[in-house]
C-alpha positions in Angstrom: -3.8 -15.3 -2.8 -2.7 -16.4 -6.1 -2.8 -14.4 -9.4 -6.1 -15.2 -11.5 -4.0 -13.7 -14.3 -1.2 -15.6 -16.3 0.7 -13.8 -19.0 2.7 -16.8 -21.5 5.0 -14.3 -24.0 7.9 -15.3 -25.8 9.8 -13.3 -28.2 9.4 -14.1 -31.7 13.2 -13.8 -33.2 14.6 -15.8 -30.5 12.4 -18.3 -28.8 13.0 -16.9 -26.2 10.1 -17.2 -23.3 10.0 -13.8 -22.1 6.8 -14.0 -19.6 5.4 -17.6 -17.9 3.7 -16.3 -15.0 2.0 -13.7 -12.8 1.5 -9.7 -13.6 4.3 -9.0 -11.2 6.6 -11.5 -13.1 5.3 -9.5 -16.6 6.7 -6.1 -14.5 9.6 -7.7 -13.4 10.6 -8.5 -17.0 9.7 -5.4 -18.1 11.8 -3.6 -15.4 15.2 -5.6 -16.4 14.4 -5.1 -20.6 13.7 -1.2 -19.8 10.2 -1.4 -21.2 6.8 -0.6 -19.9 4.2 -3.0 -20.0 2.6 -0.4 -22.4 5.6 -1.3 -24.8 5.4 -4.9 -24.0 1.9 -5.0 -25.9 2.9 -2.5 -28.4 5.6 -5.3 -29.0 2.7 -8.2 -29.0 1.0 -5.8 -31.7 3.6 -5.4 -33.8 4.6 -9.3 -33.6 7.5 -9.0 -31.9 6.0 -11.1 -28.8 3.5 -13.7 -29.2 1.4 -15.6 -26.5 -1.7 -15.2 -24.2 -2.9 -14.1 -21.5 -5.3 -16.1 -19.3 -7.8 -15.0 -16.9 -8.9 -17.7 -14.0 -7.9 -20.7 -16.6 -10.0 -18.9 -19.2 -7.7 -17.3 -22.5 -9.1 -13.8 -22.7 -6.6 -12.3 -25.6 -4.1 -14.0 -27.6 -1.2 -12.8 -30.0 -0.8 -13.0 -33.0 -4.6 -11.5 -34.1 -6.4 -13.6 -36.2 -6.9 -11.3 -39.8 
């Protein structure tokens, strides 16, 4: 069964797209940067990360928060 969850993150400094896909792709990339996923939002609050994360087609929670 596919994911209903898709996590789109890409680091802010470099361009870099960090996450384009499932919650076990979101721990995988944490796993090889030596973060938790914990850290990864800590990093989407602090705007290091930016993106979204979509439940069944719907955005739930995006980054950067609107002020």
């Amino acid at each position: 069964m596919a994911s209903r969850v898709h996590y789109n993150l890409t680091n802010v400094e470099t361009g870099e797209v960090l996450v384009d896909g499932t919650p076990a792709d979101l721990n995988v990339v944490c796993e090889r940067l030596g973060i938790t996923v914990g850290d990864m939002y800590d990093a989407l609050d602090d705007g290091q990360v930016t993106g979204s994360v979509t439940i069944k087609g719907d955005v739930v929670e995006t980054w950067p928060k609107a002020v």
